[in-house]
C-alpha positions as CSV (number, residue, x, y, z in Angstrom):
1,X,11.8,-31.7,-40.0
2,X,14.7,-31.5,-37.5
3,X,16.1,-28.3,-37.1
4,X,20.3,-28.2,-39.0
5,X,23.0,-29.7,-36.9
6,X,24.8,-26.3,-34.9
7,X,22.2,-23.9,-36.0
8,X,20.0,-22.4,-33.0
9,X,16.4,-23.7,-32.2
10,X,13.4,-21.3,-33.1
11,X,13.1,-18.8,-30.4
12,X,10.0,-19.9,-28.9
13,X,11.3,-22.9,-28.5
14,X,14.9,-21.7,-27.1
15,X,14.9,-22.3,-23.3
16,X,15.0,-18.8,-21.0
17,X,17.3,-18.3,-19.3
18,X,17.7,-17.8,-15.3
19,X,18.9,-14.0,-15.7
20,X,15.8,-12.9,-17.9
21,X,13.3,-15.2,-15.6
22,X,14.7,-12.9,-13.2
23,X,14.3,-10.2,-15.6
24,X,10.8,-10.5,-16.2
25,X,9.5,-10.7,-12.7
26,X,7.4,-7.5,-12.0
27,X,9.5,-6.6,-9.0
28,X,12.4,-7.0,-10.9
29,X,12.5,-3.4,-11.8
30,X,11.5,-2.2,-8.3
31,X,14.2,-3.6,-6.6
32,X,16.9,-2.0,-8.8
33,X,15.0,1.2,-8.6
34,X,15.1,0.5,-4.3
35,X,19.0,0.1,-5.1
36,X,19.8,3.3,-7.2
37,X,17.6,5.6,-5.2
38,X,19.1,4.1,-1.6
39,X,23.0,4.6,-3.5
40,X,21.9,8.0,-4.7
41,X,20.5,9.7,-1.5
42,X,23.5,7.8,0.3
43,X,25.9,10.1,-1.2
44,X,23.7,13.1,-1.3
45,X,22.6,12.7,2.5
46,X,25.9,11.2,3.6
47,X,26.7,14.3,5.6
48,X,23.4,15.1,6.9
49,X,22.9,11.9,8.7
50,X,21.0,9.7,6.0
51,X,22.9,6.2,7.0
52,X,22.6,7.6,10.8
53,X,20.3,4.8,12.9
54,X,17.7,7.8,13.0
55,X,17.7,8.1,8.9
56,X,17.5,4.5,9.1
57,X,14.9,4.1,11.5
58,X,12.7,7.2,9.6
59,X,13.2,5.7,6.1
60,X,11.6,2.5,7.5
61,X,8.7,4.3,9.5
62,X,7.6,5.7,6.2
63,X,8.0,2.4,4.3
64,X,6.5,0.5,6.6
65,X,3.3,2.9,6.9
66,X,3.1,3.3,3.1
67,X,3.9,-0.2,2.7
68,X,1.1,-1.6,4.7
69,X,-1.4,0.1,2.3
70,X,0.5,-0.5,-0.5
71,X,0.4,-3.9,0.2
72,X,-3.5,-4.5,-0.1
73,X,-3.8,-1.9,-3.1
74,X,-1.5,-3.9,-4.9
75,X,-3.8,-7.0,-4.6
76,X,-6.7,-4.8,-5.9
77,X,-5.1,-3.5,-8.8
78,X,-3.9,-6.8,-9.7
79,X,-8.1,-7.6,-9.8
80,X,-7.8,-4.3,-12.1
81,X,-9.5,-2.1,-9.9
82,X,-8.5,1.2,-7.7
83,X,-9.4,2.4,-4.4
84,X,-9.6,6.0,-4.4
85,X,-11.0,6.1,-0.5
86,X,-8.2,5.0,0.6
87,X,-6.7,8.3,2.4
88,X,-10.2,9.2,3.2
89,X,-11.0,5.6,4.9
90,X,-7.8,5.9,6.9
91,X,-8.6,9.3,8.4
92,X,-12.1,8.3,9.3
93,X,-11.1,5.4,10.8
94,X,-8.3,6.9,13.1
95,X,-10.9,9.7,14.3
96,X,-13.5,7.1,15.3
97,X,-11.2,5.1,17.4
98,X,-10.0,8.0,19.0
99,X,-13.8,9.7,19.2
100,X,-15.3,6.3,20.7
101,X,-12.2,6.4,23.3
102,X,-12.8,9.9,24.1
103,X,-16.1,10.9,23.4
104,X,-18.2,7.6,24.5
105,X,-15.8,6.3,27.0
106,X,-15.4,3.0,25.0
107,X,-12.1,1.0,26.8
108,X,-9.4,0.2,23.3
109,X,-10.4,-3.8,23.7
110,X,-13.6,-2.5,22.3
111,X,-12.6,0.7,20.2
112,X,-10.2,-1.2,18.1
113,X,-12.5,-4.2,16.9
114,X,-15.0,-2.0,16.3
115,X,-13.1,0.4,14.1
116,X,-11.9,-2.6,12.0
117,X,-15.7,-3.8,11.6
118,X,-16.7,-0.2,10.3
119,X,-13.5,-0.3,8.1
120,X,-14.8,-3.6,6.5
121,X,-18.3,-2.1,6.3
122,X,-17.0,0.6,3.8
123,X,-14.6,-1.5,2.5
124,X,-17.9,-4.1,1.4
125,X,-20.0,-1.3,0.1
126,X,-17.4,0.0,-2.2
127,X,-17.3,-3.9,-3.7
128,X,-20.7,-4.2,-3.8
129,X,-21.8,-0.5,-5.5
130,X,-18.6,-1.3,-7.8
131,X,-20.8,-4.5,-8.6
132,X,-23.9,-3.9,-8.5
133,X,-24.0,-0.7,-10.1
134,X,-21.1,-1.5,-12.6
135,X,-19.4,2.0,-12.4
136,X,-15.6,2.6,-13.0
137,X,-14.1,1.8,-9.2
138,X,-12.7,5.2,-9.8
139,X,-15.9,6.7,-9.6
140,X,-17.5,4.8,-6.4
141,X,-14.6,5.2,-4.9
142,X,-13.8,9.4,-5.5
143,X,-17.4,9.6,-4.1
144,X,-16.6,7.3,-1.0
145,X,-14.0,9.2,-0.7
146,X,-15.7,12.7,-0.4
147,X,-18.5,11.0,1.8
148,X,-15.9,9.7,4.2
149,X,-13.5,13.2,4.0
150,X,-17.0,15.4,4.7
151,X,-18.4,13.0,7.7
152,X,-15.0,13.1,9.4
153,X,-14.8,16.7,9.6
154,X,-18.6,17.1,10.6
155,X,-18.7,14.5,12.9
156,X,-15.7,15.5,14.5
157,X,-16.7,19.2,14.6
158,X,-19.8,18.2,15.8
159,X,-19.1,16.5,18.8
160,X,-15.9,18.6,19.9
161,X,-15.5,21.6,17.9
162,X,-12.2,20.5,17.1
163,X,-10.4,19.0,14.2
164,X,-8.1,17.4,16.4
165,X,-8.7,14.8,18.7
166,X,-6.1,13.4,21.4
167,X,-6.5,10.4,23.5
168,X,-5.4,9.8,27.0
169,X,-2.4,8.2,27.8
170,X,-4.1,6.3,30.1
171,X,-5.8,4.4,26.5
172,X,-2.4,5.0,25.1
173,X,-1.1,3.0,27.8
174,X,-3.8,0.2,27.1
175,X,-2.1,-3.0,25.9
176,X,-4.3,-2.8,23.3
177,X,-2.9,0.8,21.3
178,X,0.5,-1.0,22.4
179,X,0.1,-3.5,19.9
180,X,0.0,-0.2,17.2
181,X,2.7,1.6,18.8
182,X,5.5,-0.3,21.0
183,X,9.3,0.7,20.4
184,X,11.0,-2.5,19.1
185,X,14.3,-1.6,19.8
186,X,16.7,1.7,19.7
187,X,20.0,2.5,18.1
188,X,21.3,5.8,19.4
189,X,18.9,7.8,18.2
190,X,16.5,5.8,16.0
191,X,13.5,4.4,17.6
192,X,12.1,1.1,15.3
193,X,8.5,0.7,15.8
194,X,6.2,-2.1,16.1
195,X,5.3,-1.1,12.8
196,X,8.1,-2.9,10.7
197,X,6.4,-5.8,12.0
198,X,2.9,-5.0,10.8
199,X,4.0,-4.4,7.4
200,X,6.3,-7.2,7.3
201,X,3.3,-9.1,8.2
202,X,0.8,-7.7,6.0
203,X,3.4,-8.3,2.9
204,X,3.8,-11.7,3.8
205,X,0.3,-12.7,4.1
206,X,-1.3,-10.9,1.1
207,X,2.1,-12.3,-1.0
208,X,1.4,-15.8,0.5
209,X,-2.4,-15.8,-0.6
210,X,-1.3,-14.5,-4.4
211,X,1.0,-16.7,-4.9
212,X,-0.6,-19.9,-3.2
213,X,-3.6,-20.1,-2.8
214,X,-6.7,-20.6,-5.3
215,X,-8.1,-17.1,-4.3
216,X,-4.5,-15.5,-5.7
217,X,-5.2,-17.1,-9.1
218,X,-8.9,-15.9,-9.1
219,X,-7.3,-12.1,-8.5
220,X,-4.8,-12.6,-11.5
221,X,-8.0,-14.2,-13.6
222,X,-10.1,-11.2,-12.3
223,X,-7.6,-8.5,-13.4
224,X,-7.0,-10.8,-16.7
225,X,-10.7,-10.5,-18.1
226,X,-13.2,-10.7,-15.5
227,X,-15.9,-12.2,-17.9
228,X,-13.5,-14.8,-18.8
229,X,-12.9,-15.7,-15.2
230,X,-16.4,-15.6,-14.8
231,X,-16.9,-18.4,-17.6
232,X,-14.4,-20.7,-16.2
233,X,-16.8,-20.3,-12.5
234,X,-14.2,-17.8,-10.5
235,X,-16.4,-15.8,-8.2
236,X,-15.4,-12.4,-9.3
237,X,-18.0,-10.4,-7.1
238,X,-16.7,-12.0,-4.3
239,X,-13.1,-11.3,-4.7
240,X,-13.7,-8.0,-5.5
241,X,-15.8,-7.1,-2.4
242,X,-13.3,-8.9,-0.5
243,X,-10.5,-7.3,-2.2
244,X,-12.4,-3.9,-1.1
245,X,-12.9,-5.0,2.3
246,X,-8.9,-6.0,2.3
247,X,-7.8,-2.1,1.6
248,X,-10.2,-0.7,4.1
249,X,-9.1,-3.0,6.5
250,X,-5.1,-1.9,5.7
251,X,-6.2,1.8,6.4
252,X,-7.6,1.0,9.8
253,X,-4.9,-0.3,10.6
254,X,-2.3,2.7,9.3
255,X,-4.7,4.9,11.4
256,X,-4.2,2.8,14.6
257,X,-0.7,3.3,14.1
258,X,-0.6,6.7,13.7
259,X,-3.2,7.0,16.3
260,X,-0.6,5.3,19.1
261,X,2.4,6.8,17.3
262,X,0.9,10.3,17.6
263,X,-1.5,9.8,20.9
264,X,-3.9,12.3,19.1
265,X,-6.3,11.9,15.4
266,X,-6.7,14.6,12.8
267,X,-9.8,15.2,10.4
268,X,-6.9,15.1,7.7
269,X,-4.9,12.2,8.4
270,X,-4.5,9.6,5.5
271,X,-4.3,12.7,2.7
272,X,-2.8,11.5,-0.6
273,X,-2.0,8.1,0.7
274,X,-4.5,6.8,-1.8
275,X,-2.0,8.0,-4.1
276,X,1.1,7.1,-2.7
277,X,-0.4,3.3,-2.1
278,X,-0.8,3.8,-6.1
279,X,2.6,4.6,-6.7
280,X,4.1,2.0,-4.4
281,X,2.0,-0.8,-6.1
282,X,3.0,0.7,-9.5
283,X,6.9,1.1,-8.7
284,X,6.3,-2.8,-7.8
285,X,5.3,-3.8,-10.8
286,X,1.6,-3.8,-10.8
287,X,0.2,-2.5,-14.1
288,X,-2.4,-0.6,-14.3
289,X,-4.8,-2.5,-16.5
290,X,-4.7,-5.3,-14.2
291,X,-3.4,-9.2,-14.1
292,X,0.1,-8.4,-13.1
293,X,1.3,-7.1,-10.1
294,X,3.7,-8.2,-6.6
295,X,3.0,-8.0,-3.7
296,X,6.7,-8.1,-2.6
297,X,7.5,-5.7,-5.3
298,X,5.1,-3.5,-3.3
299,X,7.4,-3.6,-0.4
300,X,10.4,-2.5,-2.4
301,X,7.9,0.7,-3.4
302,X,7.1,1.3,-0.4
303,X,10.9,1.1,0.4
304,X,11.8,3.9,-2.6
305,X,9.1,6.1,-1.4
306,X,10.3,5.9,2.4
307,X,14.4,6.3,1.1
308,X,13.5,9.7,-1.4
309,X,11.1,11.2,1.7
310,X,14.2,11.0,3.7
311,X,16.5,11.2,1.5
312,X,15.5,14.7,0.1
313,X,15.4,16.0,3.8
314,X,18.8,14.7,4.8
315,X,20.7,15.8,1.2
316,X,19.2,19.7,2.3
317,X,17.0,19.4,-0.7
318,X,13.7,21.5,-0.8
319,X,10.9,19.0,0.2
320,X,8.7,21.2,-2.1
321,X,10.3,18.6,-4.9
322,X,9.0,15.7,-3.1
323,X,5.3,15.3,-5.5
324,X,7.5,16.1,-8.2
325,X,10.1,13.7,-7.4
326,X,6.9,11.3,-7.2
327,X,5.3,12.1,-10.2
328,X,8.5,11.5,-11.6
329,X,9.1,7.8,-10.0
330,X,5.4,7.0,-12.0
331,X,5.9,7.3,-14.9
332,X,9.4,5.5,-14.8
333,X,7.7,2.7,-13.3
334,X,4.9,2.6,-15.9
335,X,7.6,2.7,-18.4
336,X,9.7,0.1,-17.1
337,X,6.6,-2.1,-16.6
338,X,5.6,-1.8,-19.7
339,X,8.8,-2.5,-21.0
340,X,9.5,-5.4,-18.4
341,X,6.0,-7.2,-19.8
342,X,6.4,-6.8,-23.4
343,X,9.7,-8.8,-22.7
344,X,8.4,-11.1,-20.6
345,X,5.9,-12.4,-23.3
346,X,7.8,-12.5,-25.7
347,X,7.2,-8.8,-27.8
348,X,9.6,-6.4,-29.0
């Protein structure tokens, strides 16, 4: 039967419209998060030099950091599991670069490949003990995590007595650590880093292989049901060692940064950024049962965290209120996402 001449069709049938196609996108509700927060600390931080090219340029040094990790996490929680060593892999990582460079003499040509291989080693582990042993990631990963935090402080104690390490500037120097650390450009007195370039880098790749490529579906098949995925033939150990392997990979590179940024590695580098990658890939839409999630939505996270980090500075705020200001931002997000999904399929 043919629906009455001027009455409307059945709703599941009614076609949707552009504004809620772009109102169901999971970075829909990042980016007008990115917008308020930017207008807000804009007014608060006006006088203090927020919209200044050095606010600028800090608010970006924190995104892009952030960001990077975020970027990778995102993809994991997508595959609906966490990566809790995150912080923990990204402090190791920085303090064996700079202990092979120091301690053993090793040139950065060979220091940095070789950190990124360890990285990739943990990274693969994690995956495979997730797999193998079919524990919560949570759990694998909070006791990679303590393994990593107690080797870096007893390696690095061991071998210097220190818990800080610097490196020469003669590595510094090394084309190599320049790749890490190499001022772009500056703007009075903002310095913009090589590091915008990494993240923008990282976000486009790991949004490029989500979204097109048959090893993006198999992460929002993973995250969906794993056992159904694994019915229909996707290779779910795989993706989720690789996944793994992806996040460790984005911490070795956050610590190389920091390593050229700083010229010096500390046994607590990388603390809460397991977290704050969280966050980011939750402001950006990802849920936190899995099969959703963007990558680009990510970047706007990262974005929000970098603008309220500097934001509260520059408006003479207390940075005491930063973790609550955080905390805050979560469960927004998880609201919103919620929210934003229930819409987008069609529930009330």
């Amino acid at each position: 039967m043919t629906a009455a001449a001027g009455t409307a069709p059945p709703s599941r049938l009614r076609a949707e419209g552009p504004i809620r196609r772009i109102a169901s996108r999971p970075e829909f509700g990042a980016l007008l998060g990115a917008i308020v927060v930017y207008a807000v600390f804009t007014i608060l931080g006006y006088g203090g030099g927020f919209l200044r090219a050095s606010g600028i340029a800090g608010t970006l040094e924190v995104a892009a950091q952030i960001g990077i990790l975020g970027a990778t996490v995102t993809l994991l929680m997508i595959a609906g599991e966490f990566d809790l060593s995150l912080g923990a892999m990204a402090g190791y990582t920085g303090m064996f670069a700079a202990l092979t460079m120091t301690q053993f003499g090793l040139p950065p040509v060979a220091a940095i490949p070789l950190t990124f291989i360890v990285a990739l080693a943990f990274g693969a582990i994690n995956g495979w003990l997730v797999i193998r042993t079919g524990l919560p990631s949570f759990i694998v990963t909070l006791a990679t995590q303590l393994i990593l935090r107690g080797l870096t402080i007893a390696l690095t104690r061991g071998l210097t007595g220190l818990t800080i390490v610097n490196v020469s500037p003669e590595n510094l120097a090394d084309p190599g650590m320049k790749l890490f650390s190499t001022t772009l450009f500056k703007i009075d007195t903002g310095s913009f880093n090589v590091e915008l370039v990494w993240w923008l880098l990282v976000v486009a790749v790991a949004s490029w292989v989500l979204l097109n490529t048959r090893f993006g579906n198999w992460i929002f098949a993973v995250g969906g049901s794993a056992q159904a995925a694994r019915y229909v033939g996707v290779p779910v150990a795989r993706v989720k060692i690789l996944l793994f392997m992806a996040t460790a990979a984005s911490a070795a590179l956050w610590s190389l940064i920091v390593l050229g940024l700083n010229g010096s590695a500390n046994v607590n580098n990388g603390t809460n950024k397991e977290f704050e990658a969280i966050i980011t890939a939750v402001v950006g839409g990802a849920l936190l049962t899995g099969g959703y999630g963007s990558v680009v939505g990510s970047a706007l996270g990262a974005f929000i965290l970098g603008a309220t980090n500097l934001g509260i500075f520059y408006a003479g705020i207390n940075t005491d209120w930063y973790n609550a200001v955080l905390g805050l931002l979560l469960l927004i997000a998880v609201l919103v996402n919620t929210v934003v999904l229930r819409r987008a399929s069609g529930g009330r």
